[in-house]
C-alpha positions as CSV (number, residue, x, y, z in Angstrom):
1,X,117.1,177.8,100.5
2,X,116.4,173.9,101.8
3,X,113.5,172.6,103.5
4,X,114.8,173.4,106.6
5,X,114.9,176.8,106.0
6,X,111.3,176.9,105.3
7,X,109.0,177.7,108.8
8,X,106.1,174.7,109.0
9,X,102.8,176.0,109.4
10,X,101.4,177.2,112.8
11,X,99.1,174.7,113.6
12,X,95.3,175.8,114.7
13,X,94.9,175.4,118.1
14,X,92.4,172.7,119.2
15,X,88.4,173.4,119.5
16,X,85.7,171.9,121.5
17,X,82.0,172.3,119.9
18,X,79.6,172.6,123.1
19,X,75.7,171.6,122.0
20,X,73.3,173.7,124.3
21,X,69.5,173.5,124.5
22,X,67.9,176.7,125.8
23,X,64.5,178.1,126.7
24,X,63.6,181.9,126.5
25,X,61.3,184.7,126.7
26,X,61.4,186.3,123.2
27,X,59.7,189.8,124.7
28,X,63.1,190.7,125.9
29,X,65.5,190.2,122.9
30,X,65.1,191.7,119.2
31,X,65.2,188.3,117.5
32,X,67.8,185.5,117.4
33,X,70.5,186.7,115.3
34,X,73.1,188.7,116.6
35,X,72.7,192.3,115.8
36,X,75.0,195.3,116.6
37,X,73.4,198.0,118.8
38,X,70.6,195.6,119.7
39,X,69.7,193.0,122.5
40,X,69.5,189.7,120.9
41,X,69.4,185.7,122.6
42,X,72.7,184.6,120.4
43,X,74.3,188.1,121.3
44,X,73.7,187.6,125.4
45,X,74.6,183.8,125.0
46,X,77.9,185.1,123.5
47,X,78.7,187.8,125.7
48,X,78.0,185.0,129.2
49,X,80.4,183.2,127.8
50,X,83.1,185.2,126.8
51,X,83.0,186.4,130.2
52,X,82.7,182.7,131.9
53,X,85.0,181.4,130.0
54,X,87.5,184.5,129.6
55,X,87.7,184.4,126.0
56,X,86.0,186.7,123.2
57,X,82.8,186.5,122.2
58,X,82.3,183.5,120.1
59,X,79.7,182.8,117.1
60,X,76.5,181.2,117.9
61,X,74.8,178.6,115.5
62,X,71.0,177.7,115.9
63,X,68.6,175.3,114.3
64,X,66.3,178.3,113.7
65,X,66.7,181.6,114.0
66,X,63.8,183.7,116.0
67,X,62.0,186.6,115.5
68,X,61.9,189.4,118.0
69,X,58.8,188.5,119.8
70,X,59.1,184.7,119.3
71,X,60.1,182.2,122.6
72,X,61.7,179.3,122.7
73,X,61.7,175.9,125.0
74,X,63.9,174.0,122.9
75,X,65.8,176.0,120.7
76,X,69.4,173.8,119.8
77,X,72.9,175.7,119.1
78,X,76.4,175.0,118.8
79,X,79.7,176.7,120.2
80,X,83.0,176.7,118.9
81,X,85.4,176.8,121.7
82,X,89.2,177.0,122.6
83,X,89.9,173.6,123.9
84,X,89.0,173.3,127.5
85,X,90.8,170.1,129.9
86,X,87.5,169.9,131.5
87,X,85.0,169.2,129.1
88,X,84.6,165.6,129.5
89,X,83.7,166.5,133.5
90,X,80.2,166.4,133.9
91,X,80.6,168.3,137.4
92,X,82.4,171.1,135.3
93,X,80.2,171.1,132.4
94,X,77.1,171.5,135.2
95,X,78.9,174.5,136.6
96,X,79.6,176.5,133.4
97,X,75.3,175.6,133.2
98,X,75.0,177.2,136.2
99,X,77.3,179.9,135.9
100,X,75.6,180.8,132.5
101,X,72.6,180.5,133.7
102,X,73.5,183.3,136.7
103,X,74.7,185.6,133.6
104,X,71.5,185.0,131.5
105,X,68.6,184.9,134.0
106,X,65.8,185.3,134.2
107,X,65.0,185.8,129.9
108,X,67.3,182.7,128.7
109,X,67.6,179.3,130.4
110,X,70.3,176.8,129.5
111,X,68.6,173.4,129.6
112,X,71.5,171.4,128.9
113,X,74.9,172.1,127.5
114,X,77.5,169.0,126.5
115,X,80.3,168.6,124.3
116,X,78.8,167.9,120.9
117,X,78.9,164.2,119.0
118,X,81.5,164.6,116.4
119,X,80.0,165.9,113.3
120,X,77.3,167.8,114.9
121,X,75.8,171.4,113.6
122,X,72.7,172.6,115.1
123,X,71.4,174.1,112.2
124,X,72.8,171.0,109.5
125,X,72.1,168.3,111.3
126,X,68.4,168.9,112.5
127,X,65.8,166.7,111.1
128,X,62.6,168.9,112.0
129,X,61.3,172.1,113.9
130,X,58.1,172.2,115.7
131,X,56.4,175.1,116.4
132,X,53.2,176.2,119.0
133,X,51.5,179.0,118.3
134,X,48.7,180.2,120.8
135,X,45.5,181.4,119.9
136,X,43.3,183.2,122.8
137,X,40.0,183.2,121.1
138,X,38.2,186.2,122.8
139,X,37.0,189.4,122.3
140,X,39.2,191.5,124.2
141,X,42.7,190.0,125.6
142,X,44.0,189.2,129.3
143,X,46.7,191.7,130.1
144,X,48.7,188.9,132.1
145,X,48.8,186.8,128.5
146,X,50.1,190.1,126.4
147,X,53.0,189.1,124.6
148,X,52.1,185.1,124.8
149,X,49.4,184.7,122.6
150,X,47.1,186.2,120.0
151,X,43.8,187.6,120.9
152,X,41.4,186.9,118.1
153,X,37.9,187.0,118.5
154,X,35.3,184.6,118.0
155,X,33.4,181.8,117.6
156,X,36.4,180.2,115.8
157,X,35.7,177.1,113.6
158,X,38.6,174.7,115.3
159,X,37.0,171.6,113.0
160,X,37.2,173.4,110.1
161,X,40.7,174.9,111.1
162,X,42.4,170.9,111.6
163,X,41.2,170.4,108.4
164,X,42.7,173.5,106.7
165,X,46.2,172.2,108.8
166,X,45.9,168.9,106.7
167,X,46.3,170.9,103.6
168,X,49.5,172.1,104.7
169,X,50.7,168.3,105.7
170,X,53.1,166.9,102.9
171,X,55.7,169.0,100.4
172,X,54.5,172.3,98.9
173,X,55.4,175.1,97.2
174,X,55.2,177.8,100.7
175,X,56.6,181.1,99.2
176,X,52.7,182.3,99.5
177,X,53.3,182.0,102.9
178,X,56.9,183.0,103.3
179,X,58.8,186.4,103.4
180,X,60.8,185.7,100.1
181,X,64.6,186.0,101.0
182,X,66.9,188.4,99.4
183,X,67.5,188.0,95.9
184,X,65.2,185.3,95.3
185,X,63.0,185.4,92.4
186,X,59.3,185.7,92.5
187,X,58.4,183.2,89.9
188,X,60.8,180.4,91.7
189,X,59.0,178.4,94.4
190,X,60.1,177.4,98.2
191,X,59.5,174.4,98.6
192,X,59.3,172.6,102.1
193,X,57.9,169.7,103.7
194,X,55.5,169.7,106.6
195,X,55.3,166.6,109.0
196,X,52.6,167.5,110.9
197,X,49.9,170.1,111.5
198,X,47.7,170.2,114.2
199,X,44.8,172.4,115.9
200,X,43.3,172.0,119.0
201,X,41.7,173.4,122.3
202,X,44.7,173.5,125.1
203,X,43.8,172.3,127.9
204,X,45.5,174.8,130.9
205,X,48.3,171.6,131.7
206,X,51.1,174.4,130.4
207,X,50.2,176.4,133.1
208,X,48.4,178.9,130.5
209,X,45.0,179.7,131.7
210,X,43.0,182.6,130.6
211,X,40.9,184.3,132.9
212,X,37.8,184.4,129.8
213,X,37.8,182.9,126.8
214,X,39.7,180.0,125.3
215,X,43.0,179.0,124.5
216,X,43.9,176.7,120.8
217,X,47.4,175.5,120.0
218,X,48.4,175.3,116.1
219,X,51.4,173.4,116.3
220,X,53.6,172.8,112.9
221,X,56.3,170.3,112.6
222,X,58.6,170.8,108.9
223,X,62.2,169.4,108.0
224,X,62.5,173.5,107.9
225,X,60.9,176.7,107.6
226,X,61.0,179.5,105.9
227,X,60.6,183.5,107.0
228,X,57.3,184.0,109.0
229,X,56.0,180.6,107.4
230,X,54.3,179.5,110.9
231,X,52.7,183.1,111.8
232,X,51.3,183.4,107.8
233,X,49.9,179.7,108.2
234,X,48.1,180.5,111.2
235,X,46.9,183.9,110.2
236,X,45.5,181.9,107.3
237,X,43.8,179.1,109.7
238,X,42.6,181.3,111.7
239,X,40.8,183.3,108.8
240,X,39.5,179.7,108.2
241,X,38.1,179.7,112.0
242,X,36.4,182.9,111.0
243,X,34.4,181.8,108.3
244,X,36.4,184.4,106.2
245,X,38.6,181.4,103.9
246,X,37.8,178.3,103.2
247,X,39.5,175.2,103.2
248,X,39.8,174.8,99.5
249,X,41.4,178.3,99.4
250,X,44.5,177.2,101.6
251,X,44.7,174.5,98.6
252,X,44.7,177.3,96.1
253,X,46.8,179.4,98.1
254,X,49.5,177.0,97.8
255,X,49.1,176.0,94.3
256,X,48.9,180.1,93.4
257,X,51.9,180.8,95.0
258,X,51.0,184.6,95.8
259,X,50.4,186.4,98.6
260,X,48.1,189.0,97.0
261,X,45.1,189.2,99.8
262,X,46.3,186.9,102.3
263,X,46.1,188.4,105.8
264,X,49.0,189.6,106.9
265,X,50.9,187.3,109.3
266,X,50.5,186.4,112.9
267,X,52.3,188.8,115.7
268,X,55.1,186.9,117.0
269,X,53.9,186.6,120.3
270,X,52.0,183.9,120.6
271,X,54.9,181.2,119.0
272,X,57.1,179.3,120.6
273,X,59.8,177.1,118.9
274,X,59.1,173.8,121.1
275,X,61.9,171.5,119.9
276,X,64.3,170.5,117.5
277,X,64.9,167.1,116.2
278,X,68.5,165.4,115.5
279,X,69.0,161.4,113.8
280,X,70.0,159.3,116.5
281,X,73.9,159.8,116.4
282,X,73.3,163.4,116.9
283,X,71.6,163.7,119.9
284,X,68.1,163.2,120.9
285,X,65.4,165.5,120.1
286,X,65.1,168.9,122.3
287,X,61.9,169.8,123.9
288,X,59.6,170.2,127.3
289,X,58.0,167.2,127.0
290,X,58.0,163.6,125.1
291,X,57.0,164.0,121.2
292,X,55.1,162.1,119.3
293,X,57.1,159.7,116.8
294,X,57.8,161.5,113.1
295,X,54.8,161.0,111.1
296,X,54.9,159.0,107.6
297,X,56.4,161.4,104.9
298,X,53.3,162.0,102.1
């Protein structure tokens, strides 16, 4: 046998990795991840384009994977694609938009969709998350909000709730507030670091007005997340807003590390995952509207 006898190796054939930004209406899909038997966002974005594009189904990377319940406006994910001659055409990139947006309507939106800067993985490469949850503080919720927010009754304590937030602010042990993944160890923390926690009245400039009653937004911004971390902090807050915790318990709730008499975590209505944010060479941040520059890291 001589070299030449030997058969050189089929090279792969040539991929183009498609960054997409979507918005949609978590009431319609069970969660994020694709799931068989169920309707999930990353199994419809899959199945649009396999059929746009006449290829199968490919695998769909996000910076965070929803809940069932949860919405998105800025949600960030990556395709892996056979190579396509028309990629670098705008007008051609608009039309597979449009034509996945035909598909998808009216639960998922496709906000933008570009090849990706080289490197790029929605899920790697992000920098932050930033999460709204709505509160309708009321005493008995508005039928066209179900599924949007969480109807909690009231007076709720928003002062005392922004201060609670602060606690959260900075690097922390969260697995008091997390669904501990598979395999890991109670005793072992999870840490993650919050950039920013807010609490305030909204305003109605969403579009979002109840017919009684008042609206808050807790809004959490983190490098990352873990499992129901945003709806267990806000169940907590708004516990705070009911005069039932205190802000020195969220302290010792995060230096405890248990969840042993926490209230059980928010419905997944009422959060939205607003944006996703990227370092410069990987694209700019996702969202609805303008954010607020990165606050200082404690």
């Amino acid at each position: 046998m001589t070299l030449f006898d030997l058969e050189a190796p089929t090279p792969e054939p040539p991929s183009l990795r498609l960054r997409l930004v979507l918005a949609y209406d978590g009431r319609a899909f069970q969660g994020f991840a694709a799931q068989p038997g169920q309707r999930t966002v990353a199994g419809a974005l899959a199945e649009a384009l396999g059929t746009v594009l006449r290829c199968p189904p490919p695998r769909i990377v996000a910076a965070g994977r929803t809940d069932a319940g949860v919405h998105a406006l800025g949600q960030v994910v990556h395709v892996d694609l056979p190579s396509w001659p028309d990629a670098t055409d705008p007008a051609a990139l608009e039309r597979l938009r449009h034509r996945l947006g035909r598909l998808l309507a009216p639960h998922i939106v496709v906000r933008e969709l570009a090849p990706a800067p080289a490197g790029f993985d929605a899920r790697r490469s992000a920098s932050w998350r930033h999460y709204r949850y709505l509160l309708h503080e009321a005493d008995y919720p508005d039928p066209r909000l179900e599924g949007l927010v969480w109807c909690v009754p009231g007076p709720l304590a928003d002062r005392a709730m922004a201060q609670a937030a602060d606690v959260l602010v900075g690097r922390h042990d969260f697995r008091a507030l997390c669904r501990r993944p598979p395999g890991h160890p109670p005793h072992e923390p999870l840490w993650r670091r919050v950039l920013s926690a807010t609490v305030r009245p909204l305003a109605g400039d969403d579009g979002l007005v109840p017919t009684w009653g008042r609206l808050l937004q807790v809004e959490l911004r983190a490098e990352a997340f873990c499992h129901q971390m945003v709806r267990s902090a806000v169940a907590l807050l708004v516990a705070v807003g009911q005069r039932r915790r205190t802000v020195a318990d969220v302290h010792q709730v995060l230096l405890q590390g248990s969840r042993q008499g926490l209230p059980a975590p928010a419905p997944p209505g009422g959060l939205t995952l607003l944006a996703v944010g990227y370092p410069p060479h990987d694209g700019l941040p996702s969202g609805p509207t303008p954010l607020p520059p990165d606050p200082p890291v404690p």
